[in-house]
C-alpha positions as CSV (number, residue, x, y, z in Angstrom):
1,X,7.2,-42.1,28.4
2,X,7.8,-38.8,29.0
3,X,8.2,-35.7,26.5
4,X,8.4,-32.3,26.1
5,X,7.2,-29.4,23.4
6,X,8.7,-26.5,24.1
7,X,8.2,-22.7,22.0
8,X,11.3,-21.1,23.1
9,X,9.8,-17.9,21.9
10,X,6.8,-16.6,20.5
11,X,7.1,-14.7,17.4
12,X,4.5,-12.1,15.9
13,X,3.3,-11.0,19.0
14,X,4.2,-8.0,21.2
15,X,6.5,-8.6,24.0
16,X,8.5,-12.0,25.2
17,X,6.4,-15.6,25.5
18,X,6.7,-18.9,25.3
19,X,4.8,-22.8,25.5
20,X,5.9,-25.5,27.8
21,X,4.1,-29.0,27.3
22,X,4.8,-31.8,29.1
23,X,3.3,-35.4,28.2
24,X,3.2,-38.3,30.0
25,X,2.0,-41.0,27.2
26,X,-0.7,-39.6,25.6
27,X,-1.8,-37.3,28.7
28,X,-1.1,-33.4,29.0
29,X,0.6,-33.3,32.7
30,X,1.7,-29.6,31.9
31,X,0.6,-27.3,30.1
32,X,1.8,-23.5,30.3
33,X,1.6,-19.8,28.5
34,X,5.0,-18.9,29.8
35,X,5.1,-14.9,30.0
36,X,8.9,-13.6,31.3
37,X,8.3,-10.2,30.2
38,X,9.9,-7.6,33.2
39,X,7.2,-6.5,35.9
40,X,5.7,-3.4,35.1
41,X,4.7,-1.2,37.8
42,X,1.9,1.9,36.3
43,X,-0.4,1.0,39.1
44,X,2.5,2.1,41.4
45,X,4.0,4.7,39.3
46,X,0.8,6.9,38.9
47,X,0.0,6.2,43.0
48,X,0.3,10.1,44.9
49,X,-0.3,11.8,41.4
50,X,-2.7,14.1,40.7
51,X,-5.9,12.9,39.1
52,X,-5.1,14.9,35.9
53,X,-1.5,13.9,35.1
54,X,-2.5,10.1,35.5
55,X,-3.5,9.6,31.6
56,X,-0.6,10.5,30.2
57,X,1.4,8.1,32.2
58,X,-0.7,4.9,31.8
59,X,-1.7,5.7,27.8
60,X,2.4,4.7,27.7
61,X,0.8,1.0,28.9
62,X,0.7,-0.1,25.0
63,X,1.4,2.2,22.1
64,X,-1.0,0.0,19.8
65,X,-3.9,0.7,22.1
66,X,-2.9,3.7,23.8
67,X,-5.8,5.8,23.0
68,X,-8.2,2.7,24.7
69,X,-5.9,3.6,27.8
70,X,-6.0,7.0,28.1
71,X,-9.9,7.0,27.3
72,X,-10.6,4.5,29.8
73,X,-8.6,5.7,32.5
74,X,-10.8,8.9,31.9
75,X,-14.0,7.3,32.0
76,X,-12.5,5.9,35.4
77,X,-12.4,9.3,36.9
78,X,-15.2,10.6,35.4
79,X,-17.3,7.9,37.1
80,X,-15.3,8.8,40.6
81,X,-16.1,12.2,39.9
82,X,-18.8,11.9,39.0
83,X,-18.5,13.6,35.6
84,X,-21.1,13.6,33.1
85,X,-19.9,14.2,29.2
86,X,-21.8,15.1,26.2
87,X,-23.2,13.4,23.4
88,X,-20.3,14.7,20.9
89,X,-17.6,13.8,23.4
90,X,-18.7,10.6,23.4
91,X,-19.6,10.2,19.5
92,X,-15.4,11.1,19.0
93,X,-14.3,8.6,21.0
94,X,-16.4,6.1,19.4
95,X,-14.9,7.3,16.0
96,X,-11.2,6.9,18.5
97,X,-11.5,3.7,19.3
98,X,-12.9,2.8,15.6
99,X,-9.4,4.3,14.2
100,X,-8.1,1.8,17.1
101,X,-9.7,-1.3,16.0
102,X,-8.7,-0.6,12.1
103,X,-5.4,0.2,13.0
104,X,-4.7,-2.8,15.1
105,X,-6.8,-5.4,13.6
106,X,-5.4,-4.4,9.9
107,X,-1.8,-5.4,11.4
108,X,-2.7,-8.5,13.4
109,X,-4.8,-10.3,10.5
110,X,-2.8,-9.2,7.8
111,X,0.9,-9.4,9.0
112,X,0.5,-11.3,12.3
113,X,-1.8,-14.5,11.7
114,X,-2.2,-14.3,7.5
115,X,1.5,-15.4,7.5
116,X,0.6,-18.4,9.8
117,X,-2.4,-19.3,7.2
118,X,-0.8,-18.9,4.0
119,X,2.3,-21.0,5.2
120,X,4.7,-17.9,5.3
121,X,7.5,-17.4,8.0
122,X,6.7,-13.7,8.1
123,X,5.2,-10.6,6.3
124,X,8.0,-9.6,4.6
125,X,8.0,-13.2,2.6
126,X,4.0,-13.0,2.5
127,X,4.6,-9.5,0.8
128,X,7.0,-10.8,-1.9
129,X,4.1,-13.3,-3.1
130,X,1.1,-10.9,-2.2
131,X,2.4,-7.6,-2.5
132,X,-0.8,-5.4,-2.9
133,X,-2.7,-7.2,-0.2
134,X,0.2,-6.3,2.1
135,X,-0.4,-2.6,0.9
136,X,-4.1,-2.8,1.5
137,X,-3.2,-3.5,5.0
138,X,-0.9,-1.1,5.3
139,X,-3.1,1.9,3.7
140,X,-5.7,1.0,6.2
141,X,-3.4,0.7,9.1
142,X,-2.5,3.7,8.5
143,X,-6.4,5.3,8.0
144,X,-6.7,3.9,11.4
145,X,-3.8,5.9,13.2
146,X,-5.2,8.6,11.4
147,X,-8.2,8.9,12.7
148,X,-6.7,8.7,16.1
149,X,-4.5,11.7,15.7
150,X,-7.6,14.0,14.7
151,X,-9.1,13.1,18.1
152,X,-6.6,12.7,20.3
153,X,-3.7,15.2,18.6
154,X,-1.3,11.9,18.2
155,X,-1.6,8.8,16.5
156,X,0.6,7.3,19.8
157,X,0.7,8.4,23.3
158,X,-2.5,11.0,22.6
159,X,-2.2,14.8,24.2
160,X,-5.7,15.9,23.1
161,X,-8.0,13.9,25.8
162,X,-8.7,15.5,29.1
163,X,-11.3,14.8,32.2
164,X,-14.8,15.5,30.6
165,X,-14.0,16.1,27.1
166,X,-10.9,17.4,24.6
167,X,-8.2,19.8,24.8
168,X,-9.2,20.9,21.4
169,X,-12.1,20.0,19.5
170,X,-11.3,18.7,15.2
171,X,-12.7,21.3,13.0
172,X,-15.4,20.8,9.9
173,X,-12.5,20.9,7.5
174,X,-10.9,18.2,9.6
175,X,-13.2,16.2,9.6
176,X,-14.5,16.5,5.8
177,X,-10.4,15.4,4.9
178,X,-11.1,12.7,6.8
179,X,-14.2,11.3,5.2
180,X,-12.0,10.8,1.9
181,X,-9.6,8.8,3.4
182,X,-12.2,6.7,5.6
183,X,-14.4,6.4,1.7
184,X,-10.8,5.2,0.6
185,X,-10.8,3.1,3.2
186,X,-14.0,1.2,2.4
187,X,-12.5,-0.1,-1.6
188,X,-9.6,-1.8,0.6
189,X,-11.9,-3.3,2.5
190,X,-13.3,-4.2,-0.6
191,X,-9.6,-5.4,-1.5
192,X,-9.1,-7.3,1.8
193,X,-12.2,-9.2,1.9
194,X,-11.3,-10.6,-1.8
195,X,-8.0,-11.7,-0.2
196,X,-9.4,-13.3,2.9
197,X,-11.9,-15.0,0.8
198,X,-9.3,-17.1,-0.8
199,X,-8.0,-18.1,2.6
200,X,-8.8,-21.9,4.1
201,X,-9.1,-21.6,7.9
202,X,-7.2,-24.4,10.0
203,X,-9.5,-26.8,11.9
204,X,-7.2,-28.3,14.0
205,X,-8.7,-27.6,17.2
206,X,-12.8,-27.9,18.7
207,X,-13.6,-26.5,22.1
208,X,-16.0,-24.5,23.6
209,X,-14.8,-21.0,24.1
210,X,-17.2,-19.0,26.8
211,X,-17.2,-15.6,25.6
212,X,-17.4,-12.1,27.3
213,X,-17.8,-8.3,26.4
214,X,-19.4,-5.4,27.9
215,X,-22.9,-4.7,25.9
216,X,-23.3,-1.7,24.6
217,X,-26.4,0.6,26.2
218,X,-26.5,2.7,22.6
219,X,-24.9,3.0,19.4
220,X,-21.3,2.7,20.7
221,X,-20.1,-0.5,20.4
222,X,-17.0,-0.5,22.2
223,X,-19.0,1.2,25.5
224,X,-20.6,-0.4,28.3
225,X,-22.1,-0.4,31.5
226,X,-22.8,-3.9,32.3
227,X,-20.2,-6.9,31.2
228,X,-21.7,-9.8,29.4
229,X,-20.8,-13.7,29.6
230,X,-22.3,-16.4,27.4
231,X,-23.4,-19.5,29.1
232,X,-24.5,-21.9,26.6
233,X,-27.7,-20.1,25.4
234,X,-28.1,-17.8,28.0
235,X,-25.9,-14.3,29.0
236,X,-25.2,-13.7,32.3
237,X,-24.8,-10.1,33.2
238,X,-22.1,-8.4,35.5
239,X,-22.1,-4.4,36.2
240,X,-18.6,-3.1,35.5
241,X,-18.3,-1.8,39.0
242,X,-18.3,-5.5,39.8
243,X,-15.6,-6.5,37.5
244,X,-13.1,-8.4,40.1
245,X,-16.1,-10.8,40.3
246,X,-15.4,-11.6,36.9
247,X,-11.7,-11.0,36.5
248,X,-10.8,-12.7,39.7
249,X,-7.1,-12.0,39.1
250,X,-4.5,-14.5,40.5
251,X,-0.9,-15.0,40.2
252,X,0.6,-18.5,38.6
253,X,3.7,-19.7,39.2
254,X,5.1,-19.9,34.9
255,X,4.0,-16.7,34.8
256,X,5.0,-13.0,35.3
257,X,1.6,-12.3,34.6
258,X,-1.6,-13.1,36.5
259,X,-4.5,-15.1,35.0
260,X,-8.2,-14.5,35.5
261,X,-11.2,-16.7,35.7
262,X,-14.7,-16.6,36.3
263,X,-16.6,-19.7,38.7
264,X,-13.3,-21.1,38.3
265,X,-13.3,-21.4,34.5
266,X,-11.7,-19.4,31.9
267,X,-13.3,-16.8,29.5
268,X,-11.9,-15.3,26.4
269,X,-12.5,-11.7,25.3
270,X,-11.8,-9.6,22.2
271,X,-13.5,-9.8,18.7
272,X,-14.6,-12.7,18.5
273,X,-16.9,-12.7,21.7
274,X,-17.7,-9.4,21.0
275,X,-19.3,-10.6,17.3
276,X,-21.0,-13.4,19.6
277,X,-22.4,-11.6,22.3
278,X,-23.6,-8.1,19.8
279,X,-23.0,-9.5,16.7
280,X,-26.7,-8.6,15.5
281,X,-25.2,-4.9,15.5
282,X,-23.0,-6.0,12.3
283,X,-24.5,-5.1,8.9
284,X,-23.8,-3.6,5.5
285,X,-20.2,-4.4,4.4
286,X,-19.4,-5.8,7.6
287,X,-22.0,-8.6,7.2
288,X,-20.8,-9.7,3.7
289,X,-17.9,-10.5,4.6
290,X,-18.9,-12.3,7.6
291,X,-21.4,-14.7,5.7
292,X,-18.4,-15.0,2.7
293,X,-16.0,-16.1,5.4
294,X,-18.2,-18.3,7.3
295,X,-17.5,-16.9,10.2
296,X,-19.6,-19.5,12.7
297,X,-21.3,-18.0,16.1
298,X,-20.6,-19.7,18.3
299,X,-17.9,-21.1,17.6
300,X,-15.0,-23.8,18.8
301,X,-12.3,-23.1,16.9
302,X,-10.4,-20.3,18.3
303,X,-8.5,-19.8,15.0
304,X,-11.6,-18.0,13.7
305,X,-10.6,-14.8,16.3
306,X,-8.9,-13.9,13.3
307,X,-11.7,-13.5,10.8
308,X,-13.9,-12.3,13.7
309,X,-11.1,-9.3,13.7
310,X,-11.2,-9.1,10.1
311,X,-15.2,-8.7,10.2
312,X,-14.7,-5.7,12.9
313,X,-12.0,-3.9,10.9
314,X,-14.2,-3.5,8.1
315,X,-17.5,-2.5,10.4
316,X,-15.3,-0.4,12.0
317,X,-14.8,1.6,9.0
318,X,-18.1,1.8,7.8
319,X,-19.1,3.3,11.2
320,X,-16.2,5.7,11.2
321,X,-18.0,7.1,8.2
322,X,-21.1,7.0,9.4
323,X,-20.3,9.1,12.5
324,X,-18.3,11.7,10.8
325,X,-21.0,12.2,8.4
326,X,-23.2,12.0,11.7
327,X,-20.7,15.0,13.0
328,X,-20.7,16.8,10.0
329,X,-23.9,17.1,9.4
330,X,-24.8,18.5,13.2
331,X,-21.9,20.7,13.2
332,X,-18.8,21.0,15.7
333,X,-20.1,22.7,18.5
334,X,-17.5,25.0,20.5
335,X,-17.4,23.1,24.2
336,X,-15.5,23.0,26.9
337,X,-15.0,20.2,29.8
338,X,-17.6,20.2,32.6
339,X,-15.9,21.6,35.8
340,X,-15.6,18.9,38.6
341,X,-14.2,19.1,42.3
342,X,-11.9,16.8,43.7
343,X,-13.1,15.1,46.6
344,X,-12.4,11.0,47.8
345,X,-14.4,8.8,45.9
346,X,-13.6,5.8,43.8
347,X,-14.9,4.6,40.3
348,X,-14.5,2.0,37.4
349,X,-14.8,1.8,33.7
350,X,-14.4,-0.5,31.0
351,X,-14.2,-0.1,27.1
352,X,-13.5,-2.9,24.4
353,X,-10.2,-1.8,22.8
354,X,-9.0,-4.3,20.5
355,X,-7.5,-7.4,22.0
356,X,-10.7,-7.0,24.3
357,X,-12.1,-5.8,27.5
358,X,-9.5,-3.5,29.4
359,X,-10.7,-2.5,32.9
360,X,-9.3,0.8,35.0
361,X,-10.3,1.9,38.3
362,X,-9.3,4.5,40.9
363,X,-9.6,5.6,44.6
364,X,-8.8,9.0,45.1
365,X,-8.0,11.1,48.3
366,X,-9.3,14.9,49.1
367,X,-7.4,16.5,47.1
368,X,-7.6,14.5,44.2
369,X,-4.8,12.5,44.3
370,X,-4.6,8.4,43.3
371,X,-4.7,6.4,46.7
372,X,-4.5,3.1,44.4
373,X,-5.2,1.9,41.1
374,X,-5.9,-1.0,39.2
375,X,-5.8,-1.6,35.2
376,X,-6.4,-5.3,34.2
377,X,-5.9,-5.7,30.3
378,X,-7.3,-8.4,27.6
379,X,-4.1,-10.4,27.3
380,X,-4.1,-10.8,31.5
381,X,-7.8,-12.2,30.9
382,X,-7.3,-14.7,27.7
383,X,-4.1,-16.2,29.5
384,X,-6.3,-18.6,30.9
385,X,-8.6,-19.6,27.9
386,X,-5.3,-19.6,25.5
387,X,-3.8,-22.4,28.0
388,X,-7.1,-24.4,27.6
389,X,-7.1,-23.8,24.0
390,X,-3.9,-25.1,23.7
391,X,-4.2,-28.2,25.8
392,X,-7.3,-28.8,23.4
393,X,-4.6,-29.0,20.4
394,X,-2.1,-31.2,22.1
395,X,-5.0,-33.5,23.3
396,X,-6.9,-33.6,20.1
397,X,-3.4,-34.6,18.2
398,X,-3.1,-38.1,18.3
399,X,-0.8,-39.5,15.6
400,X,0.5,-35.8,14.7
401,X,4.0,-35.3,15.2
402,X,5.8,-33.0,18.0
403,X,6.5,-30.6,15.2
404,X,3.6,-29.9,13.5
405,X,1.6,-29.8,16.7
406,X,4.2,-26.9,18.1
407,X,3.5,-25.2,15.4
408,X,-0.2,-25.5,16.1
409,X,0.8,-23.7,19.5
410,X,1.9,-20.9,18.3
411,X,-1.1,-21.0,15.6
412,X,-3.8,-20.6,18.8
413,X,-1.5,-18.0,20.7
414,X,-1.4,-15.7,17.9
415,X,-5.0,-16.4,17.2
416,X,-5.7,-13.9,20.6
417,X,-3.3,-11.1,18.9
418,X,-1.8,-11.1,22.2
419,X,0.0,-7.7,24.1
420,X,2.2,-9.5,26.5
421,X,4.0,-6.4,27.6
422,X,0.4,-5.3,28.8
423,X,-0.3,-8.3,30.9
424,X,2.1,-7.8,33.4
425,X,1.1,-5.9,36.1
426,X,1.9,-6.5,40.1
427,X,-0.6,-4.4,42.8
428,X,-1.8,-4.9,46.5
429,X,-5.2,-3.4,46.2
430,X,-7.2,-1.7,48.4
431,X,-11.0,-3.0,49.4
């Protein structure tokens, strides 16, 4: 007998989705992430442009990660270039992307996927029930979008980030107001970790989830040289410049997005490989509330992505603390950019935004203009893992009805906090 689940549409998750599953008897026989978001064509729109206008056009990729956009896309040319920056430059946008990950991980866990384990339709009926903990995670959404308009000028769509450094550096008395709220911030973690504490994770689902992230070189944990993939107890390593040996892009047939895999299996990135792969980086605050939530490394259940998120948040603000007190303490010190000269060269970066590993590179002509471009984003990568995920559920379900298991679906899918918008991308590249 044949029959079908279907998720018309996926709610609390940016952009358009769905979930097609077909069963023939007990047997998956399809399984799909549909994504019918429009094409979206950056890599084509920022092709003939000028080197320095490029970043403002792709940060409008995502606004929830628009800062990890620009950045990246930076650190793209400034590999081409050859471009070297400076210790402070690169200590404030570590503190950048840490506003990032509060900001975005504060909304996912708390108003996304808390809903999902607490029973509730949406945030607004979780916040009649829970009202304060819905204010936590507001107050420290909005600490992290903070942070990100004293670096980059804007909370969304940044103006302050240029090739090689800042357009204007934050100021002591910036950063000192700053250090309150980010002190503020910590007592809600405080808050949210009581909160989360209280919550019973779902265990409907055990499979092996192969994990990758870049590895950080120092103390920046969201910057990389070299990519990292778990392989049972062993890591194999990847240089960034390589990264289409791991991304492997392809397009699928259900889907207006393409999928990635490495030796022809899927990997997931995002917090939760992140906490597997430099998880021994994770102490203080951050480490309490991993050990109260029993967070397991490794694990199988891919529901846990959203206490891994939850464990990050709150590390994220204790180092946000820890490097403006770092910044303080040294002083601001007046720079400007390094100067560069456009030439033709190429180059690649990657940075761990929130959702995961987001990849840019660029080939430039001469003068300095884009010849071709390529940005490959976390939702594009976890496509593949969330299908696999998801035929776990369905064939782990036996004697569970068609209902409950749909909603199971949509559990796992918001589990990756996906940016579906972000994942669709269409580009003939040059090699």
């Amino acid at each position: 007998m044949t029959r079908t689940i279907t998720v018309d549409h996926l709610a609390r998750v940016e952009g358009h989705g769905g979930i097609t599953v077909v069963l023939e008897g007990d047997q998956v026989s399809k399984l799909e992430f549909d994504v019918f978001e429009g094409i979206r064509l950056f890599e084509g729109l920022v092709r003939g442009r000028s080197m320095e206008d490029v970043t403002g056009i792709v940060s409008r990729i995502c606004a929830i990660c628009s800062h990890g956009h620009s950045i990246t896309s930076l650190q793209a040319l400034e590999n081409a270039l050859g471009v070297e920056v400076t210790p402070q430059t690169r200590r404030l946008r570590d503190l950048a992307y840490h506003g990032s990950n509060i900001e975005s991980h504060a909304l996912h866990v708390f108003c996304l996927a808390l809903p999902d384990l607490l029973g509730h339709p949406s945030v607004v009926s979780l916040a009649g029930v829970m009202p304060d903990a819905v204010k936590t995670a507001l107050r420290l959404k909005k600490l992290g979008n903070t942070i990100q308009e004293v670096i980059g000028g804007r909370a969304v769509h940044p103006v302050n980030y240029v090739i090689g450094g800042f357009g204007k550096l934050p100021g002591t008395d910036d950063l000192l107001t700053l250090k309150k709220e980010i002190t503020a911030g910590l007592a809600d973690c405080e808050r949210a970790l009581e909160v989360l504490a209280t919550v019973s994770i779902p265990d409907f689902v055990h499979e092996p989830i192969r994990c990758a992230a870049l590895l950080p070189e120092d103390e920046a944990f969201f910057f990389g040289s070299t990519i990292g993939i778990s392989e049972g107890a062993g890591v194999t390593r990847i240089p960034v410049r390589d990264y289409r040996t791991l991304t492997n892009e392809h397009c699928v047939s259900h889907s207006h997005a393409k999928h990635s895999k490495h030796d022809n299996r899927s990997y997931m990135v995002g917090a939760l490989p992140r906490l597997t792969l430099n998880g021994d980086r994770v102490g203080g605050l951050a480490r309490k509330a991993w050990e109260q939530l029993r967070l397991p490394i490794p694990s199988a259940n891919i529901v846990m992505n959203n206490i891994a998120q939850a464990v990050e948040m709150i590390y994220s603000v204790e180092q946000a603390l820890t490097i403006v007190d770092g910044l303080v303490a040294d002083g601001i010190r007046e720079e400007t950019p390094p100067p560069y000269r456009p030439h033709a060269c190429r180059g690649a970066a990657a940075t761990e935004v929130p959702r995961g590993t987001l990849y840019y590179s660029y080939e430039l002509d001469e003068q300095g203009c884009v010849l071709s471009a390529d940005v490959i984003t976390p939702t594009a990568q976890n496509l593949s893992n969330a299908e696999d995920q998801m035929r776990a559920v369905v064939t782990q379900s036996a004697g569970v009805t068609d209902n409950l298991i749909k909603q199971w679906l949509q559990v796992v899918a918001r589990a990756y906090d996906p940016c579906i918008s972000c994942s669709v991308h269409v580009i003939r590249t040059a090699n």
